[in-house]
C-alpha positions in Angstrom: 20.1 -27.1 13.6 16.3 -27.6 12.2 15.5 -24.0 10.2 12.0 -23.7 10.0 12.3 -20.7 8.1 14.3 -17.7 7.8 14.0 -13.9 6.7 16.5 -10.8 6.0 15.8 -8.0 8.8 16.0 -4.5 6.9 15.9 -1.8 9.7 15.4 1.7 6.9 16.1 5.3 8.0 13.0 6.2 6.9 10.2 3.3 7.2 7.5 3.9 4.7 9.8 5.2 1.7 11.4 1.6 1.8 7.9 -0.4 2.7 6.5 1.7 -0.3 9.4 1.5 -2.6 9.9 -2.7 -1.7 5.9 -3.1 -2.0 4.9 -0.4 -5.2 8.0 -0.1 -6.6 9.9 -3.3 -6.7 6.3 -5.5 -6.1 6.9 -7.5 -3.9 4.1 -9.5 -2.4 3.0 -9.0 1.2 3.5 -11.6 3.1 2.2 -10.4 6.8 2.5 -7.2 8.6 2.5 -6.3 12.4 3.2 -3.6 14.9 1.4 -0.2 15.1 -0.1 1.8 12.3 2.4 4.4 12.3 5.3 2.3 12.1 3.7 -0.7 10.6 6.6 -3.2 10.0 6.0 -5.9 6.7 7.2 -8.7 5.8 7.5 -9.8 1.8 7.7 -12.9 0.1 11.3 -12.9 -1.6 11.5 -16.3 -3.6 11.5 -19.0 -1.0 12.8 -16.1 1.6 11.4 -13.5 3.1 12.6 -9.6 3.5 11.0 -8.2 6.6 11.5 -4.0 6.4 11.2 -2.8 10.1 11.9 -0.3 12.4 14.0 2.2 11.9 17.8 3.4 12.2 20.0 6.7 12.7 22.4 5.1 9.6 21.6 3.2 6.0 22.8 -0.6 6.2 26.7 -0.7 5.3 27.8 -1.4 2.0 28.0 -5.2 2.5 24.5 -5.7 2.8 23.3 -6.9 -1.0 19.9 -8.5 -1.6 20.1 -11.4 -4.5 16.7 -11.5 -6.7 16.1 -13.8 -9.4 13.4 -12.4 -12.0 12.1 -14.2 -15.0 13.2 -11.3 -17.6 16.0 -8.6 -16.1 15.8 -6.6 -19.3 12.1 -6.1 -18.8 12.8 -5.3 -15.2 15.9 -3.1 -16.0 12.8 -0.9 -18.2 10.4 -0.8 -15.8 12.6 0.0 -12.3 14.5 3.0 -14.6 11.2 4.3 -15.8 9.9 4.3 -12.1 13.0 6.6 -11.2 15.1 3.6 -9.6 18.8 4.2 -8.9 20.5 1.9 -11.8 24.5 1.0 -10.4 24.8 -1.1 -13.4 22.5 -2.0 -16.5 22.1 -5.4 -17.2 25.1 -7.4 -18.0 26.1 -11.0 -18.9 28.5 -12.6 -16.6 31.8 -14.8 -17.0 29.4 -17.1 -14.9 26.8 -17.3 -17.2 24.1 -14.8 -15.2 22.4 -11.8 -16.7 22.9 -9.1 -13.5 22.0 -5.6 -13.0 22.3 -3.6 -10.1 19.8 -1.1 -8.9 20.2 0.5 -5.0 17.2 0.8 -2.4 16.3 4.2 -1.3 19.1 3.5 1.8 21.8 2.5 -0.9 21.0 -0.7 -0.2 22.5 -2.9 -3.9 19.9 -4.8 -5.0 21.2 -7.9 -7.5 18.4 -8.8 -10.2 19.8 -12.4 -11.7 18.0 -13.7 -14.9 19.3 -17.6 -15.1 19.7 -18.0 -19.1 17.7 -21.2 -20.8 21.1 -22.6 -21.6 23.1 -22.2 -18.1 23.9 -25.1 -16.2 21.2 -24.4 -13.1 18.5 -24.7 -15.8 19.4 -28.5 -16.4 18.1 -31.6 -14.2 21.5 -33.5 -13.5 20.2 -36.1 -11.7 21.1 -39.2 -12.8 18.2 -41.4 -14.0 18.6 -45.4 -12.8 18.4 -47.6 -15.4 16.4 -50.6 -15.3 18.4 -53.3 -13.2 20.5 -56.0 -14.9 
């Protein structure tokens, strides 16, 4: 298989309160959108992913959907989302793993992992293996 590219399909029970909360509450960055203006689907950049929130369903996603984001500061974003009203499972913690996590839900209960990579954890480092000159 050649993947061109690839996105998450988020089908909300209500449409705009996710495009709003994923676009002015979480800020993600447009990427395109499509279909008509009152049911406008969008797709966001996520990282090197994309998270396209279209559609609609009858039920929220079941509990083993989870979105992974990595953020520069998860502190900073653990302020900001509880000060905008977001639903907080879990404050940020330090894992056995060495990732800073917290865990904040969507307006469909969808969990939502924010990972800060520490300066000092082992993704951080180059481990390539530099060739020496030739003897």
């Amino acid at each position: 298989m050649d993947v061109l590219s690839s996105r998450v399909l988020l089908h909300p029970t209500d449409l705009e309160r996710s495009r709003s909360f994923y676009r002015d509450v979480l800020g993600l960055a447009v990427h395109r959108q499509f279909g008509p203006p009152d049911a406008l689907g969008t797709v966001f950049f996520l990282g090197s992913g994309f998270l396209e929130v279209s559609g609609g369903s009858a039920e929220p996603p079941g509990p083993s959907l989870e979105l992974w984001i990595q953020v520069r500061d998860v502190h900073a974003e653990h302020e900001r989302l509880a000060a905008a009203g977001v639903t907080v499972l879990r404050e940020p913690k330090l894992e056995f793993w060495g990732l800073i996590e917290m865990w904040i839900a969507d307006p469909d209960g969808v969990r939502i992992v924010l990972v800060e990579i520490p300066a000092d954890h082992p993704l951080r480092r180059d481990t390539r293996v530099l060739a020496g000159p030739e003897a």
